[in-house]
N, CA, C and O of each residue as an XYZ file, in Angstrom:
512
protein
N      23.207    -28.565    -18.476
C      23.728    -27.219    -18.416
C      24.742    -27.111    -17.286
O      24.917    -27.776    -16.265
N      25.192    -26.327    -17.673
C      26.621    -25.725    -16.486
C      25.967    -24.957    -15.160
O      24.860    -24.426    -15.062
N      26.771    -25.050    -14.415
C      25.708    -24.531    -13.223
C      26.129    -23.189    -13.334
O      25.219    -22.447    -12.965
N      27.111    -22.590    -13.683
C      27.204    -20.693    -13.988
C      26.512    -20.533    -14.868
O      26.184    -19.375    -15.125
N      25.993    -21.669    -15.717
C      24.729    -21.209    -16.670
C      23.840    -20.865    -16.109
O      23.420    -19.715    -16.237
N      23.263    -21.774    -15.294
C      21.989    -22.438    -14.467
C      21.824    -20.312    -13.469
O      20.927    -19.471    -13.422
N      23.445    -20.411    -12.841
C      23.599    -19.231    -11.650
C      23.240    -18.186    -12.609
O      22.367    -17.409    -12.221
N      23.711    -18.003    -13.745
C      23.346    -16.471    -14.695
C      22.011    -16.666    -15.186
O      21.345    -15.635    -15.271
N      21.452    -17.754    -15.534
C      19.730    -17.794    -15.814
C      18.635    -17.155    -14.129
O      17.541    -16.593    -14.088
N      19.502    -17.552    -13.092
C      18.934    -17.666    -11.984
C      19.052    -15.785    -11.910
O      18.071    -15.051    -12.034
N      20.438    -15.314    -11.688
C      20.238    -14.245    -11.749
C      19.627    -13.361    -12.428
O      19.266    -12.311    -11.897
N      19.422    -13.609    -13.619
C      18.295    -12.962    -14.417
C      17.218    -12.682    -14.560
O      16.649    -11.706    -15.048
N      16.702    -14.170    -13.822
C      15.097    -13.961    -13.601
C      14.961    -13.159    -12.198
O      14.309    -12.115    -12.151
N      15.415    -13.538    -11.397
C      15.665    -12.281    -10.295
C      15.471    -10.568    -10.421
O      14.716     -9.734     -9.922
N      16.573    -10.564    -11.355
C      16.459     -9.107    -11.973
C      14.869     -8.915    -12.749
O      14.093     -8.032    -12.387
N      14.634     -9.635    -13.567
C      13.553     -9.212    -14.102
C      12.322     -9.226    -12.931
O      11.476     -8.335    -12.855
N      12.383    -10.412    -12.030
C      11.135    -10.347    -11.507
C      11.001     -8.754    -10.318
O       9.999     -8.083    -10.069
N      12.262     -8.607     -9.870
C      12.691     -7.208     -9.110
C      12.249     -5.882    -10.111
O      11.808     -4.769     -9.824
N      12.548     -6.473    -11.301
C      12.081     -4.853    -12.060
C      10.368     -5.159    -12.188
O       9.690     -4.154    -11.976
N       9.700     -6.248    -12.465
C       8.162     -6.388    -12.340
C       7.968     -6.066    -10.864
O       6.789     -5.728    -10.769
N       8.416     -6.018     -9.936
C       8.230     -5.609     -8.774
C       7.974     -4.043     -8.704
O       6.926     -3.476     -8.395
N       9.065     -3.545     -9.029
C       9.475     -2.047     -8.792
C       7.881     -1.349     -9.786
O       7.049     -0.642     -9.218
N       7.768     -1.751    -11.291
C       6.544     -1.892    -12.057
C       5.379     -1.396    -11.272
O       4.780     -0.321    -11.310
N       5.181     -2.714    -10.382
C       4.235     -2.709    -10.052
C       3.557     -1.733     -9.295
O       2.427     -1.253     -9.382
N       5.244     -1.410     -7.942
C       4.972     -0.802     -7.024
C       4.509      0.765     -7.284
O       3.637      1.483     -6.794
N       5.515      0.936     -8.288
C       5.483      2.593     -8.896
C       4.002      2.561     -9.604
O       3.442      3.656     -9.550
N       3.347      1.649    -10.179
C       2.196      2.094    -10.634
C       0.881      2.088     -9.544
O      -0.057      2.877     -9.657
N       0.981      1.059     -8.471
C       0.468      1.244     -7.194
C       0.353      2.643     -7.217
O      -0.647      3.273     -7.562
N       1.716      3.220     -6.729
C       2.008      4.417     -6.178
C       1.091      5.238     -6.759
O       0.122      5.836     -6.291
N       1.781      5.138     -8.405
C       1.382      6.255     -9.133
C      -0.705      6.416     -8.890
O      -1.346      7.399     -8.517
N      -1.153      5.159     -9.250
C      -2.787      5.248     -9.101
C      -3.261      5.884     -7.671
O      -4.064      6.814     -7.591
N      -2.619      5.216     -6.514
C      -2.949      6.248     -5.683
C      -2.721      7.737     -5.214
O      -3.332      8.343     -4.333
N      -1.652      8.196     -6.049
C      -1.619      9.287     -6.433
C      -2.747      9.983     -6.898
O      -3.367     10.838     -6.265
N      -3.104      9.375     -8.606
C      -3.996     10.148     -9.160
C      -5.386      9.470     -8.415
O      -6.347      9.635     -9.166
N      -5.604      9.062     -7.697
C      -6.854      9.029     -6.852
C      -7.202     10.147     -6.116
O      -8.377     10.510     -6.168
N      -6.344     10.817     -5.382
C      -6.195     12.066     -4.526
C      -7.057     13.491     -5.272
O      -7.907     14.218     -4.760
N      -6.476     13.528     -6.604
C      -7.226     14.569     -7.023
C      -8.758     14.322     -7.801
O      -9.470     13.399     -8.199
N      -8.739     15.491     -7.736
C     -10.366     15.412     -8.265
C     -10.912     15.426     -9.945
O     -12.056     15.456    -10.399
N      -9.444     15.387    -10.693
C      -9.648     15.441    -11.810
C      -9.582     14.051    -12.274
O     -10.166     13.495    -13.205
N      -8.785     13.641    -11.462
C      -8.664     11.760    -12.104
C      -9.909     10.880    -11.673
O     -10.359      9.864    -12.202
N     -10.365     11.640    -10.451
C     -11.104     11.074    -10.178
C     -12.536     11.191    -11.219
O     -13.155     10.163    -11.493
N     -12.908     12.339    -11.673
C     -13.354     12.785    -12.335
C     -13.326     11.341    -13.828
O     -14.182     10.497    -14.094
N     -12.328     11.545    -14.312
C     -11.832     10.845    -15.655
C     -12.162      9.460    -15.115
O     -13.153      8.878    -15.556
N     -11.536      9.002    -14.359
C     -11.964      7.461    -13.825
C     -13.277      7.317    -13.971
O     -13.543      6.335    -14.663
N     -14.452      8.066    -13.490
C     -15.677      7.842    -13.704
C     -16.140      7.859    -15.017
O     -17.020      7.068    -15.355
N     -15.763      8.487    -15.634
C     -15.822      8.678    -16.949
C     -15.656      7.284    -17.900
O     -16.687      6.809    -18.377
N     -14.522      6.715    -18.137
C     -13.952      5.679    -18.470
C     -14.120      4.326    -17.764
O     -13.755      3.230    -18.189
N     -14.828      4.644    -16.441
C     -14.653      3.031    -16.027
C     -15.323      2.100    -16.620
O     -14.832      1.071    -16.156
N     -16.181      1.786    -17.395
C     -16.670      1.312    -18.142
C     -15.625      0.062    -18.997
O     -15.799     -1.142    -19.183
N     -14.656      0.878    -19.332
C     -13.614      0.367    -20.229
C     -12.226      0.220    -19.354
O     -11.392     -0.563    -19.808
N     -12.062      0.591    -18.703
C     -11.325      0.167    -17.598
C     -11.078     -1.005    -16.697
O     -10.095     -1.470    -16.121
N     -12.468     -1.331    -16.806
C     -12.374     -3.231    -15.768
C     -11.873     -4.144    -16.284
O     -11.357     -5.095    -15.697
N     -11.964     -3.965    -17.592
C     -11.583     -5.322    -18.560
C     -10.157     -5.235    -18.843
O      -9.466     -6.119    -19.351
N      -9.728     -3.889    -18.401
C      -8.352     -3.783    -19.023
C      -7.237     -3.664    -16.971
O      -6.071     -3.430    -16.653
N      -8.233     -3.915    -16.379
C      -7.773     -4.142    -14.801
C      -7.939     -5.890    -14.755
O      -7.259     -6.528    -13.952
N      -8.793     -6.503    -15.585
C      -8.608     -7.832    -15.272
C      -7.693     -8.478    -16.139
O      -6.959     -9.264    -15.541
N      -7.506     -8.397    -17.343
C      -6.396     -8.431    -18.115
C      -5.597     -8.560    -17.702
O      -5.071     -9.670    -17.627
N      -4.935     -7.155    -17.069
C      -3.739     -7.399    -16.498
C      -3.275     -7.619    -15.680
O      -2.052     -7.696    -15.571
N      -4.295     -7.846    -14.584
C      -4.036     -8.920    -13.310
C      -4.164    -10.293    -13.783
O      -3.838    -11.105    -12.917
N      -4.494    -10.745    -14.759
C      -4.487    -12.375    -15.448
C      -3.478    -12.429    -15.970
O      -3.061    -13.587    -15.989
N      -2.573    -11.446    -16.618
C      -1.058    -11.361    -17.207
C      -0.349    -11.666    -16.125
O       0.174    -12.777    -16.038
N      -0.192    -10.497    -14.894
C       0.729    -10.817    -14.300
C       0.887    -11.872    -13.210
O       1.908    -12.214    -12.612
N      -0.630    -12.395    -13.070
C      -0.346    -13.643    -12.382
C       0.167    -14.427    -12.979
O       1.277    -14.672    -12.506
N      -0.099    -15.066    -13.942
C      -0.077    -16.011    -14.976
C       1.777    -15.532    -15.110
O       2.415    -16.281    -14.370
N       2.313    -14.944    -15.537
C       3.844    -14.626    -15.409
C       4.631    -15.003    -14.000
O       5.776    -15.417    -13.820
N       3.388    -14.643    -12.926
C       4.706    -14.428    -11.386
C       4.596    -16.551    -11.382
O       5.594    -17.255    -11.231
N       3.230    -17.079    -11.575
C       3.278    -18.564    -11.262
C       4.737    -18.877    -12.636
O       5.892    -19.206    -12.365
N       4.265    -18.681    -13.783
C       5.335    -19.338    -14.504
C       6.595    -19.055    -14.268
O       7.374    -19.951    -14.594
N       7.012    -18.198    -13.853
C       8.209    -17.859    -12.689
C       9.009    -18.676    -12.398
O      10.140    -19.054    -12.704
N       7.593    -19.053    -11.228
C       7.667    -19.931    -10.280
C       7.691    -21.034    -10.739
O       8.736    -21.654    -10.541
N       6.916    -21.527    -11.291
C       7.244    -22.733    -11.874
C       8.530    -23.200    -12.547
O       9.142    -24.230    -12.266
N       8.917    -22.127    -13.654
C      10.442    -22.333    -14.017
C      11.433    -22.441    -13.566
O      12.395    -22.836    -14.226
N      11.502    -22.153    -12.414
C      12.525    -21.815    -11.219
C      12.325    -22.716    -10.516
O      13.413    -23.189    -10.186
N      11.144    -23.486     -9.883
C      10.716    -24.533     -9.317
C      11.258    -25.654    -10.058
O      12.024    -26.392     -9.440
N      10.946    -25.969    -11.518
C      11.326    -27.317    -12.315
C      13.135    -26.771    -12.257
O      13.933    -27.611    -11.841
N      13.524    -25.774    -12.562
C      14.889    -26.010    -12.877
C      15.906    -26.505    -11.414
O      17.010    -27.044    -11.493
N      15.107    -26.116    -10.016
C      15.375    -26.123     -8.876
C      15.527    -27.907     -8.488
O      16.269    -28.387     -7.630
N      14.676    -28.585     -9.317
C      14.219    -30.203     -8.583
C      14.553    -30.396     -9.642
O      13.615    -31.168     -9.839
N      15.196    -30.404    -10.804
C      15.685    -30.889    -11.643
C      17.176    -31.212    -11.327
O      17.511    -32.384    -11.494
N      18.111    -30.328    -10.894
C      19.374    -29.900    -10.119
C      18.997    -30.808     -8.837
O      19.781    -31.755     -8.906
N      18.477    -30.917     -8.117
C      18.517    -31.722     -6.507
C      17.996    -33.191     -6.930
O      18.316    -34.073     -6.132
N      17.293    -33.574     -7.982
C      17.023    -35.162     -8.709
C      18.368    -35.732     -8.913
O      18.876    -36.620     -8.227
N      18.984    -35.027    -10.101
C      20.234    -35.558    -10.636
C      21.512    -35.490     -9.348
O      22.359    -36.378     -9.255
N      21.471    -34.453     -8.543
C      22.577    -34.966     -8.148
C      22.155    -35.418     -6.650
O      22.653    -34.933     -5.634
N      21.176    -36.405     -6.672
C      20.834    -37.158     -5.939
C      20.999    -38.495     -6.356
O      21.387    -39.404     -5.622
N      20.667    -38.609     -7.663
C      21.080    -39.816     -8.563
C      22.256    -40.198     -8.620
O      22.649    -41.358     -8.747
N      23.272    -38.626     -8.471
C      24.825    -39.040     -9.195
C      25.380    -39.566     -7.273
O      26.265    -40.375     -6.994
N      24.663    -38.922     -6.463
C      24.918    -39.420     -5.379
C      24.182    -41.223     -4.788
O      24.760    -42.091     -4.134
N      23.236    -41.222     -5.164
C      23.519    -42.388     -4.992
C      23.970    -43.930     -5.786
O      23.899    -45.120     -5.478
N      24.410    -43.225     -6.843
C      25.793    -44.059     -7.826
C      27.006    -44.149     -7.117
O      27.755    -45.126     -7.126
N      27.229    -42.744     -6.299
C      28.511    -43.086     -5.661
C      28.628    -43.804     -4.605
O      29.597    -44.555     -4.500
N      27.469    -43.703     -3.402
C      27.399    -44.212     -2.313
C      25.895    -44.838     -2.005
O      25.142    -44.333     -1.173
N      25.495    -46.252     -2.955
C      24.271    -47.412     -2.643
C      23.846    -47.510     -1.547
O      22.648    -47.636     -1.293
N      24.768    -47.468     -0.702
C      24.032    -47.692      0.869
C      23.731    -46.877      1.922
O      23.399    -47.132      3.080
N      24.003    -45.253      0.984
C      23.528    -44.554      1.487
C      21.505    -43.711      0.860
O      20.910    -42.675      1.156
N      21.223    -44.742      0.073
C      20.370    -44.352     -0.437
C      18.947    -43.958     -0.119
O      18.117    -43.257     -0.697
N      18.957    -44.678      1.044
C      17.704    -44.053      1.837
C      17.642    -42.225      2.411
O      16.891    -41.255      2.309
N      18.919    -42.581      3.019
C      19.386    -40.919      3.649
C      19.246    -39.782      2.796
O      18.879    -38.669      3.170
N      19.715    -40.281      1.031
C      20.007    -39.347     -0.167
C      18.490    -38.966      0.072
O      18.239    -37.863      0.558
N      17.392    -39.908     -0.279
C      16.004    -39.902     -0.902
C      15.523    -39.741     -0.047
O      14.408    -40.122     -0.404
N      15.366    -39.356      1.264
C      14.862    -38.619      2.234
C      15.028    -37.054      2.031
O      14.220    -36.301      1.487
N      16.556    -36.653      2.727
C      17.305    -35.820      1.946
C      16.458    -35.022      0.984
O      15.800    -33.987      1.089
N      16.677    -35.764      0.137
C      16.085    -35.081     -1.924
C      14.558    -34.520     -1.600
O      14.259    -33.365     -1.905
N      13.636    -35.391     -0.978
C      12.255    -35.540     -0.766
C      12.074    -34.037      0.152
O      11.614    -33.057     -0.434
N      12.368    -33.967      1.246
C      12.653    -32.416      2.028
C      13.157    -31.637      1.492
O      13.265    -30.577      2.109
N      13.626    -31.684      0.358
C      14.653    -30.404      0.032
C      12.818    -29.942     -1.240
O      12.061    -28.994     -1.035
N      12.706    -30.817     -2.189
C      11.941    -31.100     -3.257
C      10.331    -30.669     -2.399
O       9.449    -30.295     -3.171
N       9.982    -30.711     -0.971
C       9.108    -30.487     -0.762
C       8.847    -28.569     -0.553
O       7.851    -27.858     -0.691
N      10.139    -28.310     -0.208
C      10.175    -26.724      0.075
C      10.619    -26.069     -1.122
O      10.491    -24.845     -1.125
N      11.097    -26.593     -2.107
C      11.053    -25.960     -3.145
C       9.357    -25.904     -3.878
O       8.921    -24.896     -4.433
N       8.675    -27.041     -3.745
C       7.448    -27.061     -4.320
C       6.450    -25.642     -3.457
O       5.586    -25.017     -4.072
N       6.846    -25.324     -1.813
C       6.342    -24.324     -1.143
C       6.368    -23.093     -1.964
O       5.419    -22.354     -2.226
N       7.318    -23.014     -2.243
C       7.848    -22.145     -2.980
C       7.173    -21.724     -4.288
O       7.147    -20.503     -4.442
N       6.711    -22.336     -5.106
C       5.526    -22.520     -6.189
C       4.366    -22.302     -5.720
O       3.683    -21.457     -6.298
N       3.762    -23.070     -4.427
C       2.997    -22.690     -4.363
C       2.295    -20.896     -3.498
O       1.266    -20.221     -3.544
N       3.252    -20.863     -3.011
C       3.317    -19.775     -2.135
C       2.757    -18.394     -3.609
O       1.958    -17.458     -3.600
N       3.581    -18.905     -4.544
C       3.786    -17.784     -6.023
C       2.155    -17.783     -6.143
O       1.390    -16.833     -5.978
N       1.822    -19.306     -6.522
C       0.202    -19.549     -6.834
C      -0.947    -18.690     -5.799
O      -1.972    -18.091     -6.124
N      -0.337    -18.892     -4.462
C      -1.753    -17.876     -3.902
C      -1.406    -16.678     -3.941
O      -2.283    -15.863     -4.230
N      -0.278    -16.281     -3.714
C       0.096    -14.734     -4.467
C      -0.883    -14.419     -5.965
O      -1.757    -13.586     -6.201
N      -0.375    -15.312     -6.643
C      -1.310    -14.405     -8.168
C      -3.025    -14.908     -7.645
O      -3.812    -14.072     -8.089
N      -3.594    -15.775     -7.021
C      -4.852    -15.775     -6.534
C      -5.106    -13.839     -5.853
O      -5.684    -12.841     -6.283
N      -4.608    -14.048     -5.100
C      -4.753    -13.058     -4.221
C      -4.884    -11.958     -4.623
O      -5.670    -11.203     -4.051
N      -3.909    -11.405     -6.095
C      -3.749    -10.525     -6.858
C      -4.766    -10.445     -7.660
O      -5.257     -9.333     -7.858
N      -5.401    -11.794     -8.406
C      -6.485    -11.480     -9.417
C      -7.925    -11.184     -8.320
O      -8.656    -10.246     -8.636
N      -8.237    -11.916     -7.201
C      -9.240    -11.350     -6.761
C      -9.169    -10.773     -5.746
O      -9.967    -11.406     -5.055
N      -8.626     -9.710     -4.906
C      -8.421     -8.809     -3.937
C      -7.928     -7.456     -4.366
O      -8.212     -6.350     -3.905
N      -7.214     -7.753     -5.242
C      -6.486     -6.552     -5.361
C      -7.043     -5.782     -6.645
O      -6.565     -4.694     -6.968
């Protein structure tokens, strides 16, 4: 792929993961909102029954989305720093230790990066 491909896929998932953000936050908001009064509170008791399963659900959705994310963005990230580590050391052999050092540090903080996503959706399915 073209890398303005690669840059407009990149920007996209950005956007989307910013609007699952905003999602989230506004429904945060919104629940602690209707916590305040006494009628939701009311209804919540009512319904919780049927409510947990549909609170774990969708904390198993959206983890399961923020890691694959991450992951997609992660593989497309070390996919891009492999190859043109390769095409670099085609050009310059005797610099190949430096490249694959190089590649190895770059490939280790991108993997942070994944994992950082992973205890995020941990954190989300059981804390929150």
């Amino acid at each position: 792929m073209k890398l303005k491909t690669i840059k407009t896929m990149a920007v996209a998932l950005a956007v989307i993961i910013l609007v699952m953000a905003g999602a989230g936050v506004a429904g945060v908001i919104s629940a602690q909102a209707a916590d305040t009064t006494a009628a939701a509170a009311a209804e919540e008791a009512a319904a919780e029954a049927g409510a947990g399963i549909n609170d774990i659900l969708g904390k198993a959705i959206g983890a399961g989305v923020a890691v694959g994310l991450a992951a997609l963005g992660g593989g497309i990230g070390m996919g891009i720093a492999v190859g043109r580590c390769g095409e670099g050391v085609a050009r310059q052999p005797e610099m190949s230790g430096k490249i694959q050092t190089i590649m190895m540090l770059g490939l280790v903080f991108i993997e942070t990066v994944v994992i950082y996503a992973l205890i995020i959706a941990i954190l989300t399915i059981f804390v929150l």
